[in-house]
N, C-alpha and C positions, 0 to 999 in steps of 0.2 A: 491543494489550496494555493500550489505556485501564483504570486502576482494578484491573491485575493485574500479578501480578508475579514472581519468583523468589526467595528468599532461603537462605542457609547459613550456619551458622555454624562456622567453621572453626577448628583447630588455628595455633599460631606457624607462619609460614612468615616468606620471607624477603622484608626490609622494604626494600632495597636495591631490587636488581634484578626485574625482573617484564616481562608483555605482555596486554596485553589486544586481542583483536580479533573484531571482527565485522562481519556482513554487515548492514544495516541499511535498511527503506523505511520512510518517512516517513508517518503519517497524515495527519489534517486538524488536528492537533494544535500548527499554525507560530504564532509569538508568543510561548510562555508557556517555562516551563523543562521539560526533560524529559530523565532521569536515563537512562543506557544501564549504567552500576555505580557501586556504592557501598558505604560500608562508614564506621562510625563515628557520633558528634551533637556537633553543634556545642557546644563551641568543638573538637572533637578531632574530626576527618573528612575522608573522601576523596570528592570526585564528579566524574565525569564526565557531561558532559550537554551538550545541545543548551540554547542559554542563550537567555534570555527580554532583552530583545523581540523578539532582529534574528537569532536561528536561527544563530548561531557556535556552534562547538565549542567546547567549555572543559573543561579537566583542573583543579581545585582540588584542593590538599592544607590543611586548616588546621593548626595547632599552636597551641595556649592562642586560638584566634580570629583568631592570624597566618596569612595565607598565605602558605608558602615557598616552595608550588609553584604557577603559575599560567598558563598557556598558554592563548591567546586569542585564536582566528583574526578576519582580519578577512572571510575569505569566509564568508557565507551560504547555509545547505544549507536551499535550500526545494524541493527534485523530492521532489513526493508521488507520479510516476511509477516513477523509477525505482530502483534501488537502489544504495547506499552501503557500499564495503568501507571498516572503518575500524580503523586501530591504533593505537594507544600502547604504546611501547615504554621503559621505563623501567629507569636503571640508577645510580645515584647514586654507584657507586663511580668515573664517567669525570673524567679531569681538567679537560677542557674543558666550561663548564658548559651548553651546548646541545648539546652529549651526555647528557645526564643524562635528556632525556626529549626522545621526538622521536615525530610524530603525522605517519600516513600517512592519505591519502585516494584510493581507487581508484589505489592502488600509487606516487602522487606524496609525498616529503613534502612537508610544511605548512611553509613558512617564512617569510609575511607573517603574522604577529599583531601584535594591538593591543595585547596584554600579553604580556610574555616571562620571567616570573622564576622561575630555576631554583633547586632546594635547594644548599644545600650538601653538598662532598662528603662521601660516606658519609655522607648523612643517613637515616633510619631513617623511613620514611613512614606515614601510621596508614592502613596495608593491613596484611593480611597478619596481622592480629592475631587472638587468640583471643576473634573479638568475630562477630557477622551481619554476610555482606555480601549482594548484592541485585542483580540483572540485572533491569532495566527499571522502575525505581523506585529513590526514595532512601529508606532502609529506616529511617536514625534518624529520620525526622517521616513516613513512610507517608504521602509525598505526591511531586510530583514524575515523576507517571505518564507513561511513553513511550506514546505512541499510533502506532501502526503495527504493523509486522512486523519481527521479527529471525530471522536463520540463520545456522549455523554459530560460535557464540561461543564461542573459546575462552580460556582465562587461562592463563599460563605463570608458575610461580613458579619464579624461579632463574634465568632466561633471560631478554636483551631481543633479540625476533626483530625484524628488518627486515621488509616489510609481504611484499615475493616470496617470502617461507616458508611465506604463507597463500593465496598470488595468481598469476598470468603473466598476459603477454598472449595473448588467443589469435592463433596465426601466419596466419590467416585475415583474421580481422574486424580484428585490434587491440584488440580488449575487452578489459579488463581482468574475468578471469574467476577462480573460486576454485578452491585446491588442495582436492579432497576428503579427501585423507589426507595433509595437509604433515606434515613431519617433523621433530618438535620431541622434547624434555625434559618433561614436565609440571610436575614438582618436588610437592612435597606436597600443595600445595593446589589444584593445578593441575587446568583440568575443561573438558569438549567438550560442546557442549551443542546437537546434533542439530537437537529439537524434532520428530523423527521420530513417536516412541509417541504420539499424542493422549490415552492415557488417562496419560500421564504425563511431561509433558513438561520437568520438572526433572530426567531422565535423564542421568549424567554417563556419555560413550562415550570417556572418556579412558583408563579402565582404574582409575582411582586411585576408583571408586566412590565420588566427591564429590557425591551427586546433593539435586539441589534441592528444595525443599519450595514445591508452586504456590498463591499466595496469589492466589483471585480464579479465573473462569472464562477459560477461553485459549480462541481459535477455530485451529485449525488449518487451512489453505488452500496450496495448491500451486503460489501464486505466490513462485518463487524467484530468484536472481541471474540463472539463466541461461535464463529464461524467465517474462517478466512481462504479466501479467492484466492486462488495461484495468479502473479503477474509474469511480464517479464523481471529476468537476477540480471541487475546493475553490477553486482559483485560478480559476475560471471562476466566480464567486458575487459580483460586485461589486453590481449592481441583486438580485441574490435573498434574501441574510440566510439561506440554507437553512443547516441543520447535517448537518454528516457523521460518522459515526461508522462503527465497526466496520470500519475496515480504508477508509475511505470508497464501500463500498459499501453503506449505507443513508443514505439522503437524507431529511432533513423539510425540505420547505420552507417559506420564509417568509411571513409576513404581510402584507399592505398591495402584495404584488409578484405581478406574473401573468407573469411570463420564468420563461425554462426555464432548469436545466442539464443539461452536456453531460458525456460519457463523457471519459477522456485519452486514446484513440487514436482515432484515424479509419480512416477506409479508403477508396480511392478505386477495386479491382478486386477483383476476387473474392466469393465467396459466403459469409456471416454471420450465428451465430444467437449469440440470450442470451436471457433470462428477466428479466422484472422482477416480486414481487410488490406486489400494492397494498394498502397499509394506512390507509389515513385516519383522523386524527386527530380529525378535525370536522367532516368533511362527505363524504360518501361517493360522488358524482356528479360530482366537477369532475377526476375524471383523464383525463390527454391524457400517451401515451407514445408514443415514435415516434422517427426520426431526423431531423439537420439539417443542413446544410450552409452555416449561417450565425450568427456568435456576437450573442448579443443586444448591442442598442444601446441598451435603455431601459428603465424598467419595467414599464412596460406592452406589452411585447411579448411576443404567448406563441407556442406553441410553433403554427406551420402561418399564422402570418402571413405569411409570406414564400413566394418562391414554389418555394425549395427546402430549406424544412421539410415535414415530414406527421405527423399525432398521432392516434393512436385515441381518441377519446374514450369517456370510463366509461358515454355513454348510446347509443353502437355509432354512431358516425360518425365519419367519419375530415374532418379538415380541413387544407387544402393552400392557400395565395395567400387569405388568409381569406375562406375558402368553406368550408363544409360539405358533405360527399356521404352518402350513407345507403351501410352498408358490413356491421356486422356485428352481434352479440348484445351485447348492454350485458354489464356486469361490475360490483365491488363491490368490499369491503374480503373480501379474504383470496387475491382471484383471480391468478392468475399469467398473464401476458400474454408470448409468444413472440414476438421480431422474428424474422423472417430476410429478411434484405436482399442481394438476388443483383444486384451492380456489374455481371457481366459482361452480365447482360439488361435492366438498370436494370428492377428489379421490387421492391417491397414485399410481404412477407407478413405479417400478424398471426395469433396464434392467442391463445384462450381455455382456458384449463388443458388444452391439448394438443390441443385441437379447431382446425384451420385453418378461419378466418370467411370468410366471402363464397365457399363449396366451393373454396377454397384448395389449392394441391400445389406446395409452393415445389418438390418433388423434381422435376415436369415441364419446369422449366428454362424455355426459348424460350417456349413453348406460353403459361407465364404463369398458369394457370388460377386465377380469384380472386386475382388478383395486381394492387396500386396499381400506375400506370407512373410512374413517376420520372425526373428529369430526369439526364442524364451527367453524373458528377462533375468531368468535363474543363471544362465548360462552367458551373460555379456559381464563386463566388466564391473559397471557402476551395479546388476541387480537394477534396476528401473530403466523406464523412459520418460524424457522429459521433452515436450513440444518446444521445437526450434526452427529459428529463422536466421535465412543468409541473403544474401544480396552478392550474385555470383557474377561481380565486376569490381574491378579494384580503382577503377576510372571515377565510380559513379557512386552514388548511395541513394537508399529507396526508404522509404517510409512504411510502414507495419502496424496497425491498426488493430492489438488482440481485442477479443471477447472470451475471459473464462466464465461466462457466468455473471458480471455485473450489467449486463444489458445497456454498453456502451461502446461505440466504433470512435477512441478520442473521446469525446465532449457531445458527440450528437446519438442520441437516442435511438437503439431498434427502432423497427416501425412496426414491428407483429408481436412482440413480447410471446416467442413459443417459451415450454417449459418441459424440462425432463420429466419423467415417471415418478419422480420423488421431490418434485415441486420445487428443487435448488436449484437457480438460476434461469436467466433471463437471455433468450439467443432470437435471434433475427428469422432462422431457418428450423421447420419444424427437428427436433432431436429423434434419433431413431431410438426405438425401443428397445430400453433394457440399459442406455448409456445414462451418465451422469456430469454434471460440470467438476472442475477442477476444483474442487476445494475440499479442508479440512472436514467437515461435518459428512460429505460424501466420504472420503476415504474412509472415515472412521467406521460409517457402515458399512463398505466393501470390508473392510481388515474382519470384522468383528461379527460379519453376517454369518 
């Protein structure tokens, strides 16, 4: 949602009592401030936000530039993996004053903060007023932008609900997992907010047709709480300086650095495809994509130095234990490159906008045919492989374009919508059989099949 956002402007509700919660992942957006609601401009306002520099939660109320109300965890929420239920339940008419506002995280409350001060009772909060408020930005300075993904946000006016009206565990796993239709009050200004319809995702499905007006273009993707898409790891960028944007599945990498980054999941059985397209920024010959099983340790390390890395390079060879082999057709800026990486036969396959190089059939399985042989992830250092990209010039930097499975190159839409065997994910180029996209709900049946 970098640089977009939601806003309404709503009727008097009540200033007392109220809930906000949602489901929340994280961009590459860690460091700075980043608004989840708000409402009000300084010296009169309310926000909620991931607070700048050290990624604590904070609930601010001001009054004349006072804060009355101010909650301040000292845990820091940096999983750009996975996702965050999150509530504020507020009620200013309780006699005890850490009743008065109390912040759930994945169904626990929050009760280590560095700042703790609550209103006084019946205090009258600036929410709730006949003024704009704003999900995923702070709306009085149109700054303040969340970067990541949100689901299921909804606001309760008149009620302060406990975070299990939104949540349970599941009696399985123990996940803490979302009610899809908890059952609440709305109260007037009260609103649900799906994110379903892509052509219009300030859709309120609360009933009370509070619907949002979308400020900025929204990418819609099908990584949700109960099932999460591997992106590109921000937190894996210490020697690269790459930037991540769009949900951290577009990568530019950096300058003056020839190391790769690495995907957030790995995998260490099973069979695997995804898309990356390439975009170069300044030089159109130096991409090397592929998988690793080893995290860099330098700058100058790129991707296929190792002897359980492998990279297709943009001029059609692939490089393993830094050696070169002659492998397949060169490639450009706009080209969309195919892994699938079959653990159970340790094999590599690349393809070229849907063509398998070197007369490739990841579907042939054992056989292999056109297939890199790869070493056992048993037997490498990390135990898995995780899909990686370099930009093998220190001059230049190139642009990277994943697809695990959310049916997005950036911001623009497949145009064929294929589908794995098991109906997860959304890819450009038909999936060979038998393979799966990168996500949690897939592994979990590999591990467990």
């Amino acid at each position: 949602m970098a640089s977009t956002g939601l806003s309404k402007t709503f009727s008097s509700g009540n200033r007392k009592t109220w809930t906000w919660s949602g489901w929340i992942k994280r961009g590459s957006g860690l460091g700075g401030d980043h608004a989840l609601f708000s409402t009000g401009t300084y010296p009169d306002l309310f926000q909620f936000i991931f607070n700048a520099p050290d990624d604590c939660l904070r609930a601010l109320n001001y009054e004349s530039g006072t804060d009355n109300l101010d909650i301040y965890t000292n845990a820091r929420y940096r999983d750009i993996n996975g996702w965050y239920h999150i509530v504020l339940a507020v009620d200013t008419t309780q006699a005890t004053s850490s009743d008065r506002a109390k912040l759930y995280v994945n169904g626990d409350q929050v009760t280590s903060l560095q700042a703790s001060t609550y209103p006084s009772q019946n205090t009258d909060l600036k929410i709730n007023l006949a003024q704009a408020h704003s999900v995923g930005y702070r709306v009085g300075n149109s700054d303040q932008y969340f970067d990541g993904s949100m689901a299921h946000v909804h606001f309760i006016d008149g009620t302060a609900y406990d975070a299990d009206t939104f949540g349970e565990y599941d009696s399985t796993t123990g996940i803490w997992t979302a009610k899809f239709g908890p059952s609440v009050t709305y109260g007037t200004n009260g609103f649900f907010l799906k994110f379903e319809n892509s052509g219009a995702f300030g859709t309120d499905s609360s009933g009370n047709s509070n619907t949002f007006t979308v400020n900025g273009t929204m990418t819609q993707n099908i990584d949700t709480p109960n099932n999460v898409f591997a992106t590109m790891n921000p937190l894996d960028n210490y020697y690269n300086s790459s930037t991540f944007t769009n949900g951290n599945n577009t990568v530019q990498t950096g300058t003056s650095q020839y190391t790769y980054n690495t995907s957030t999941l790995g995998v260490s059985s099973g069979k695997w495809y995804c898309e990356i397209e390439y975009d170069a920024t300044t030089s159109a010959d130096n991409a090397l994509i592929g998988i690793t099983s080893e995290f860099s340790t330098a700058s100058t390390e790129e991707l296929g130095d190792n002897s359980n890395d492998w990279g297709y390079y943009a001029t059609g060879e692939y490089r393993n234990n830094n050696s070169w082999s002659s492998y397949g057709n060169t490639y450009t800026v706009g080209d969309i490159i195919g892994i699938a990486l079959d653990l159970d036969n340790n094999k590599l396959y690349f393809s070229k906008n849907g063509t398998w190089q070197n007369s490739g059939d990841p579907t042939s399985g054992a056989t292999g045919t056109g297939a890199i042989s790869i070493t056992d992830p048993a037997s490498t250092n990390i135990g898995s492989y995780f899909i990686a990209i370099c930009h093998f010039d220190a001059s230049s930097n190139g642009t990277y374009k994943t697809n695990f499975g959310n049916g997005y190159f950036g911001t623009t839409a497949v145009s064929s919508a294929q589908n794995p065997d098991d109906g997860i994910g959304i890819f450009e180029y038909d999936v060979p059989t038998g393979y799966r996209a990168l996500c949690t709900k897939s592994i979990n049946a590999e591990e467990y099949s």
